[in-house]
C-alpha positions as CSV (number, residue, x, y, z in Angstrom):
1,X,5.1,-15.3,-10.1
2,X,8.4,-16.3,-8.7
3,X,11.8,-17.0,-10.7
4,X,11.1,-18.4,-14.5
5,X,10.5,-22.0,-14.3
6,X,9.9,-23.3,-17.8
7,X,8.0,-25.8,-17.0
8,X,5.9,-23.8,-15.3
9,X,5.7,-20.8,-18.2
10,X,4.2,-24.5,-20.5
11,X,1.6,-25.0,-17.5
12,X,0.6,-21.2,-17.7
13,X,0.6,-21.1,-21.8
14,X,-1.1,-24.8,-21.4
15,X,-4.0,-23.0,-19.2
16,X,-4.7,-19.6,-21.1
17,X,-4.7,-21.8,-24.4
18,X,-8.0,-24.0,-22.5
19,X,-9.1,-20.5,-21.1
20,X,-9.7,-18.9,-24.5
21,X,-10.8,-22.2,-26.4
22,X,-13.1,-23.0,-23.6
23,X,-14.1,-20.5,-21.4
24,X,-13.9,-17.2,-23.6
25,X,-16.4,-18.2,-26.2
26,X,-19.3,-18.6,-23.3
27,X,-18.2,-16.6,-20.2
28,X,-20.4,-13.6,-20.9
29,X,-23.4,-15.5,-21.2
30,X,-22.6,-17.5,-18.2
31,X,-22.2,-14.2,-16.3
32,X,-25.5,-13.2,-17.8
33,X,-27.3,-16.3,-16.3
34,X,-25.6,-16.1,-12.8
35,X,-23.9,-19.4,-13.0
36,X,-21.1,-21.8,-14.8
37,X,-22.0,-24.5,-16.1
38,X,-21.2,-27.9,-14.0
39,X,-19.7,-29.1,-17.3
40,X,-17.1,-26.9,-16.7
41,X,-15.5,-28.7,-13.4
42,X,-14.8,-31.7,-15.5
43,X,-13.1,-29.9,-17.9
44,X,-11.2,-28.5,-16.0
45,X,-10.6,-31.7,-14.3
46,X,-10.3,-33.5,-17.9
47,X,-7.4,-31.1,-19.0
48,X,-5.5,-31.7,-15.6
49,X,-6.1,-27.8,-14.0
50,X,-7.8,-28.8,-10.7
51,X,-5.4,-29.6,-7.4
52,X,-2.4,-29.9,-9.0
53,X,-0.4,-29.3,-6.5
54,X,-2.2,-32.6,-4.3
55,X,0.5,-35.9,-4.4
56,X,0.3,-37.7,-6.5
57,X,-1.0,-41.1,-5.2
58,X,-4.3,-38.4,-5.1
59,X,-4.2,-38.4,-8.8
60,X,-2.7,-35.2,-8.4
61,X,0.5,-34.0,-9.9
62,X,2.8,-33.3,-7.2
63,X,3.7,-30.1,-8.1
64,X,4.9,-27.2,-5.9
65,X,1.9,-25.0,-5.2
66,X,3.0,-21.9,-7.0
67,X,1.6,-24.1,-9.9
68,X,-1.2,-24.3,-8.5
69,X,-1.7,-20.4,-8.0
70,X,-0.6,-19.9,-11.2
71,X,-3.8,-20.7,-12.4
72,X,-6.0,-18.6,-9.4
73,X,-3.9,-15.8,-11.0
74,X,-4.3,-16.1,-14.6
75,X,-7.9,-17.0,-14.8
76,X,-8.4,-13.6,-12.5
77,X,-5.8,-11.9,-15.3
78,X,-8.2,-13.3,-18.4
79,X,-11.0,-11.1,-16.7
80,X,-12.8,-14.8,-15.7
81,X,-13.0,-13.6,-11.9
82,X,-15.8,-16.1,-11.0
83,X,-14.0,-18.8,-12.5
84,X,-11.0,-17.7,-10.2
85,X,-12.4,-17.7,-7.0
86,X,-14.4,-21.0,-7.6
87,X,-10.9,-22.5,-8.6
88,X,-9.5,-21.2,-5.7
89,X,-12.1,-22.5,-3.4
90,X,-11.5,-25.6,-4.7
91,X,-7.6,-26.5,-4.9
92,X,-6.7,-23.7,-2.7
93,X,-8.9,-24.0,-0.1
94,X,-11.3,-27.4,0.1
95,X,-8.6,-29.7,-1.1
96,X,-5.4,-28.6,1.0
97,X,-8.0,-28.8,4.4
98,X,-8.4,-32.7,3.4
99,X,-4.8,-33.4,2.8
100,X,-3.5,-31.7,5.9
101,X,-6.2,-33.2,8.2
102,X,-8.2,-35.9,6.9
103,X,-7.0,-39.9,8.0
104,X,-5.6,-41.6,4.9
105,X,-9.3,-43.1,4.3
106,X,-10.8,-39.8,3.5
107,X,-7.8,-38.6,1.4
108,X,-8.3,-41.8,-0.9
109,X,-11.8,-41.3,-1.1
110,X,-12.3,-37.1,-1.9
111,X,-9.3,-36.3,-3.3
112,X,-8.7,-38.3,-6.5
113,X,-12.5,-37.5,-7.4
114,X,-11.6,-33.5,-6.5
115,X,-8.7,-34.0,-8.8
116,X,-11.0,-34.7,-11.4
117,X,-13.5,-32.8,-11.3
118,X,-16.2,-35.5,-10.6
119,X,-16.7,-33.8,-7.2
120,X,-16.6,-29.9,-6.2
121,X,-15.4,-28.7,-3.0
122,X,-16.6,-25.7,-1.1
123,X,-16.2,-24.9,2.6
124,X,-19.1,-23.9,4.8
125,X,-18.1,-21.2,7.7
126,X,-20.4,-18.1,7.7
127,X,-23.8,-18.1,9.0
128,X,-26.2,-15.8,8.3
129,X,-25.4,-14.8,12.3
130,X,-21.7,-15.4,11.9
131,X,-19.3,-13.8,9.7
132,X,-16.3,-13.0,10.7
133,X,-16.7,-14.2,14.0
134,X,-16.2,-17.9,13.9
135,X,-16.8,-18.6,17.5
136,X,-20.5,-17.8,16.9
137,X,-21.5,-20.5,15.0
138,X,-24.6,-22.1,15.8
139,X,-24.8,-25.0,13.3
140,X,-24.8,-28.0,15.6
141,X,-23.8,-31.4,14.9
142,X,-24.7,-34.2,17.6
143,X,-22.8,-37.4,17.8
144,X,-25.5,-40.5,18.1
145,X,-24.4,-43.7,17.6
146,X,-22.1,-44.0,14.2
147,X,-23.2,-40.8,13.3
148,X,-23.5,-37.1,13.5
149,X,-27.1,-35.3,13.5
150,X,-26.3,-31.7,11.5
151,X,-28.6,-29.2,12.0
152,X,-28.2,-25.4,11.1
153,X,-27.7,-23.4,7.6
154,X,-24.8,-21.8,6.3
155,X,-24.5,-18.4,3.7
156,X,-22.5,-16.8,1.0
157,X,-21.1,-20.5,0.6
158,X,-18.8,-20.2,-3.1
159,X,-19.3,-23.2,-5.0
160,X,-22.4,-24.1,-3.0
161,X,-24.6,-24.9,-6.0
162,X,-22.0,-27.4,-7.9
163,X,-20.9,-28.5,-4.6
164,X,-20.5,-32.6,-3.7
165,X,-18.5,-31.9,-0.7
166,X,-18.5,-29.3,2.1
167,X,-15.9,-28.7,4.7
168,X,-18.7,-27.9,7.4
169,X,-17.7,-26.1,10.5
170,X,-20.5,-26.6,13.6
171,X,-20.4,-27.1,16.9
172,X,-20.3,-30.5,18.4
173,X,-20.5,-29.7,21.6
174,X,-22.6,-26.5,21.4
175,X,-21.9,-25.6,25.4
176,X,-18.2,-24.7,24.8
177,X,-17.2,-21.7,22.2
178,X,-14.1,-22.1,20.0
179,X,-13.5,-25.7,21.8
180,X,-16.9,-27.1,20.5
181,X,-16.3,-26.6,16.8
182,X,-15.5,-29.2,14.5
183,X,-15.2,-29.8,11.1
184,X,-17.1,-32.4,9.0
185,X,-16.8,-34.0,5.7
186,X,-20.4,-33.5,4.4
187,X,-21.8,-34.9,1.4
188,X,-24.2,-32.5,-0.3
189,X,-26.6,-35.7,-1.4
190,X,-27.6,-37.0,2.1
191,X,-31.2,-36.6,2.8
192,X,-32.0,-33.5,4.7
193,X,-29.1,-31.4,2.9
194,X,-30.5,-28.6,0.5
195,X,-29.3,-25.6,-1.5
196,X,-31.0,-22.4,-1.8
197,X,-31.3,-20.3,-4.7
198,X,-28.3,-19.1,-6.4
199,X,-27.5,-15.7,-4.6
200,X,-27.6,-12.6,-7.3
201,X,-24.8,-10.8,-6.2
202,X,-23.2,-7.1,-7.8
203,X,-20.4,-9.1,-9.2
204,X,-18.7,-12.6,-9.7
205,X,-22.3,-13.3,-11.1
206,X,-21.6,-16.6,-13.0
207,X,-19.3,-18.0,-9.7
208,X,-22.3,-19.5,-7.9
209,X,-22.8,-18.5,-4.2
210,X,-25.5,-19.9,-2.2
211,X,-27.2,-20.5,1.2
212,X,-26.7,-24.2,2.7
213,X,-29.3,-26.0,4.7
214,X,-29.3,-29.1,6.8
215,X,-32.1,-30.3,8.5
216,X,-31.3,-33.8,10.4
217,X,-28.4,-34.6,8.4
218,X,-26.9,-38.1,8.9
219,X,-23.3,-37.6,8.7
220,X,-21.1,-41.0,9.1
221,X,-19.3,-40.2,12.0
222,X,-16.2,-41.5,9.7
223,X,-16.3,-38.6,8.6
224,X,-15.3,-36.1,11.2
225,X,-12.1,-34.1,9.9
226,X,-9.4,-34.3,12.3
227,X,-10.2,-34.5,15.8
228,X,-13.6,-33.4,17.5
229,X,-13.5,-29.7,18.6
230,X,-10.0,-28.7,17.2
231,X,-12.2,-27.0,14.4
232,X,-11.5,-23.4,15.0
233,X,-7.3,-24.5,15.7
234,X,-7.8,-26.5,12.1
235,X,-9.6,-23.4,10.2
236,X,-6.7,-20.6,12.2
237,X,-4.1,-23.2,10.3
238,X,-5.3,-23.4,6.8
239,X,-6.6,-19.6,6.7
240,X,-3.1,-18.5,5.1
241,X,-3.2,-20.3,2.3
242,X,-6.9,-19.3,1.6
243,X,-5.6,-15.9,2.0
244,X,-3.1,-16.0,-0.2
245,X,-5.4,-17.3,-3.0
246,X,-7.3,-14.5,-2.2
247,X,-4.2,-12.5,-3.2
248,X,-3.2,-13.9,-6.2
249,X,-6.5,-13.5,-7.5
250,X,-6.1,-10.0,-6.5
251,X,-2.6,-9.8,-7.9
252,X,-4.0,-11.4,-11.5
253,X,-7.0,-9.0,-12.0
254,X,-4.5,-5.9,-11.0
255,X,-2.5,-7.5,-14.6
256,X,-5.4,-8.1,-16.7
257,X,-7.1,-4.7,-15.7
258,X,-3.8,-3.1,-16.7
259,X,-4.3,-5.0,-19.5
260,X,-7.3,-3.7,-21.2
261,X,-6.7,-0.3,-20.1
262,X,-3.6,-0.5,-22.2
263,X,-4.9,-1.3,-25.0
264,X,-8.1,0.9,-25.2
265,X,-6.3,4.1,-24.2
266,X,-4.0,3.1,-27.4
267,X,-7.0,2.6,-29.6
268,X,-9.4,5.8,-28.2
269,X,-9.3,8.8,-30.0
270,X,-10.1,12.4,-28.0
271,X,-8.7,16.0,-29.6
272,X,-7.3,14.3,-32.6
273,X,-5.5,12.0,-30.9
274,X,-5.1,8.8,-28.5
275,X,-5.5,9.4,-25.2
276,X,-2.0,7.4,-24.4
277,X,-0.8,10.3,-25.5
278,X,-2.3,12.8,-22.9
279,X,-0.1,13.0,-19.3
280,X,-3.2,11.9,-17.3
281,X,-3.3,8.6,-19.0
282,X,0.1,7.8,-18.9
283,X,0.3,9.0,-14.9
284,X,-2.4,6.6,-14.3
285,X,-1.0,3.7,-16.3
286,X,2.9,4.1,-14.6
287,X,1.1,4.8,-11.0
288,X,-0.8,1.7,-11.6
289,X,2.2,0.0,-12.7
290,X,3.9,0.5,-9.6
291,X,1.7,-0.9,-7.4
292,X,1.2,-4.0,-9.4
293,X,5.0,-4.5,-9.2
294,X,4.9,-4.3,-5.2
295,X,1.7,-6.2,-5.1
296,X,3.4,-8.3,-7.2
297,X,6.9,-8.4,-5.1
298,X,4.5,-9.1,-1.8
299,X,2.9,-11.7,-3.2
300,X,6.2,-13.8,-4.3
301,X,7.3,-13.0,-1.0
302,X,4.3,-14.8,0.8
303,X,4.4,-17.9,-1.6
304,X,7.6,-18.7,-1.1
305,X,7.3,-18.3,2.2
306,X,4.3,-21.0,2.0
307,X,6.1,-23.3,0.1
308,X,8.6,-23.1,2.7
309,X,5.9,-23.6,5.1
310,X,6.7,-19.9,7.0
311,X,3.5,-18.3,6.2
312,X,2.2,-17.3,9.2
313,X,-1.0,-15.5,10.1
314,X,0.1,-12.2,10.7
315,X,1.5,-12.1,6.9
316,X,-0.8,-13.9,5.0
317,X,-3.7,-11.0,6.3
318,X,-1.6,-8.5,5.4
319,X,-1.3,-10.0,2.5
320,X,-4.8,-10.3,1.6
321,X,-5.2,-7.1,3.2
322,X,-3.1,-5.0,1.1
323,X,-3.6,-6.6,-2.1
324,X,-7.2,-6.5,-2.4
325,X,-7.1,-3.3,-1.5
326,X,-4.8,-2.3,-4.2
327,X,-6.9,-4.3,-6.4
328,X,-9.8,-1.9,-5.9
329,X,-7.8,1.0,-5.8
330,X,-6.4,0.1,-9.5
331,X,-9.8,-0.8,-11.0
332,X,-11.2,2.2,-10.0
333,X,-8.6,4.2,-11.7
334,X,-8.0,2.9,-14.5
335,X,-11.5,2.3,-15.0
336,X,-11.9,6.6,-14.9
337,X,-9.9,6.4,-18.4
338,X,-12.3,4.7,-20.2
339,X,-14.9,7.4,-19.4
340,X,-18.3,7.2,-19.5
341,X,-17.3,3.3,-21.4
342,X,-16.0,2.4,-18.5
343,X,-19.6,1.9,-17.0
344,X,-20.8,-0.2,-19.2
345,X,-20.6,-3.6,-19.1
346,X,-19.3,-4.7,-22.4
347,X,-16.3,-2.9,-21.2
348,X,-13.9,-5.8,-19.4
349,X,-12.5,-3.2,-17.0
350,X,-16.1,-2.8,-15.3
351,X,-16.1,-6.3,-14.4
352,X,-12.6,-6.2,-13.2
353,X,-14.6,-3.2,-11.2
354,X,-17.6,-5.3,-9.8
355,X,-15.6,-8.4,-9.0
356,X,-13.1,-6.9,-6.8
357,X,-15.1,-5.4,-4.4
358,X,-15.7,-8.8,-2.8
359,X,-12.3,-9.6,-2.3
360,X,-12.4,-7.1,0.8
361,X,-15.2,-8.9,2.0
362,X,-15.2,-12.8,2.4
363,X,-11.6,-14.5,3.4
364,X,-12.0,-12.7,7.0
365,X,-13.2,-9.0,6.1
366,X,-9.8,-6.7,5.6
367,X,-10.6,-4.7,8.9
368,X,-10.3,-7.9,10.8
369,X,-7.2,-8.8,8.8
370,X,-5.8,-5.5,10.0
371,X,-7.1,-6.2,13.8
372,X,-5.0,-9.9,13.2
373,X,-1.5,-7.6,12.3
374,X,-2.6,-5.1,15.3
375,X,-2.3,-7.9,17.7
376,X,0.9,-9.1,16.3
377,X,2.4,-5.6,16.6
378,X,0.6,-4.9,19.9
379,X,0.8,-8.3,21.1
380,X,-3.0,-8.1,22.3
């Protein structure tokens, strides 16, 4: 991930030495019950991995936000996909929308506790109605008095068991489309707020995913994030970088399932021999190479473009676009080398399998991100 930085190559040996002392000896049987511990957010908050990249009068670090993707990538490249994305949720996606929005009032109050894991972020867009299409939300939330009423339910929310804090997006003036929606700061323990079951899903099982329901929620009007109904121009802004987590996880499972492959085709015997000695194999392997290398060049590119704040829309779905379909692409292949192995689960390279089909999903689905570069090209 960009040019060697030494201090960042001590933050990435720093993280895969917590990853296999902490997270290794217990991830299968986490994936086996459908959910992470909550133990493991202050861990990870403990040993200093969460937001790094927040200032640090946040209690963050300070550092530039390749750092922070650093560890999207190599949780994703350890095989821990569900520990990814709810990472990347969290730092990538929750946390940035509160420094680049909320008044100082809120940073001071979420952040530092985000930082340490004391409170988990998600963010609540789709509706069991409204996927892709943000306009249609129907989750309302009425200003009365110092306070907002919330009413409405939200799906396929990551993080939305362990979650303190929601980014909510509904509509506060429920009349207009895009212009109505607004984004609040909602506290998962106020009366009325509930989570539903943990959602089984064909992969990221232990990364908990759940239906959100609100039912005459009191929200301090305090906190309303940003301006009233400059929601949908808010979410349009911070997209890219949840995009381009998206990506890096994409980019580190691409590595790890390269990894694994390598060294089973190394250890598997067929016709007297291994079978990283047969052309197919090693065809495979190079092909699979190659696209990590671009997928790899593509995602530098669109980092350092963020860092230099030059990330636009256009780029960071074409990003997230591309990459998680090469992710798939390279799964599924190498996967085919294992053989009938492959399809068993105590294989890594079937959950590299499983886990990536999502990433074409959630993030904005990869035909809308194509639709997004169409009107760029097309200009409509």
């Amino acid at each position: 991930m960009l040019a060697h930085d030494a201090d960042l190559e001590l933050f990435r040996d720093n993280f895969r030495r917590f990853l296999a002392e902490n997270i290794k000896p217990h991830y299968e049987q986490w994936e086996k019950e459908g959910i992470m511990p909550r133990s493991v957010w202050n861990q990870l908050g403990e040993n200093g991995f969460l937001c790094v990249d927040m200032p640090e009068e946040y209690g963050g670090y300070g550092v530039p936000t390749n750092y922070s993707l650093m560890l999207v990538e190599e949780a994703a490249r350890a095989g821990y996909g569900s520990l990814s994305t709810a990472i990347s949720v969290h730092s990538e996606i929750a946390a940035p929308y509160i420094l680049h929005i909320a008044n100082e009032e809120q940073k001071q109050q979420w952040i530092p506790k985000m930082v340490s894991g004391e409170v988990v972020g998600a963010i609540g867009m789709t509706e069991p109605g409204a996927g892709s299409d943000l306009q249609s939300l129907r989750s309302s939330a009425i200003l009365q008095g110092d306070h907002y009423v919330l009413n409405g339910s939200k799906t396929f929310i990551s993080n939305g068991q362990h979650a303190d804090l929601v980014i909510i997006a509904a509509k506060t003036d429920p009349a207009a489309r895009a212009k109505g929606v607004s984004l609040l700061l909602v506290d998962t323990h106020l009366e009325g707020f509930k989570k539903g079951t943990n959602l089984d899903k064909i992969g990221l099982h232990s990364q908990d995913t759940s239906e959100l329901f609100y039912d005459n929620v009191k929200v301090p009007a305090n906190q309303l994030l940003g301006n009233a109904g400059q929601g949908f121009a808010y979410m349009m802004q911070e997209l890219p970088r949840e995009r381009l987590g998206i990506a890096v996880t994409a980019l580190g499972a691409i590595l790890g399932a390269i990894d694994v492959t390598i060294q089973y085709v190394n250890e598997r015997q067929a016709f007297g021999q291994p079978i990283a000695k047969f052309q197919n194999t090693r065809f495979v392997l190079a092909q699979a190479k190659i696209e990590a290398q671009a997928t790899q060049a593509f995602v530098n590119q669109c980092i350092e473009k963020y860092m230099a704040g030059e990330l636009d829309v256009p780029t960071a779905a074409a990003a997230k676009a591309y990459t998680t379909d090469m992710q798939c692409k390279v799964a599924d292949n190498l996967l085919q080398l294992f053989g009938g192995y492959g399809y068993m689960t105590e294989y890594p390279i079937s959950r590299f399998y499983v886990d990536a089909r999502i990433q074409r999903i959630y993030g904005g689905t990869n035909e809308i991100m194509k639709e997004i570069v169409a009107r760029e090209i097309l200009g409509r």
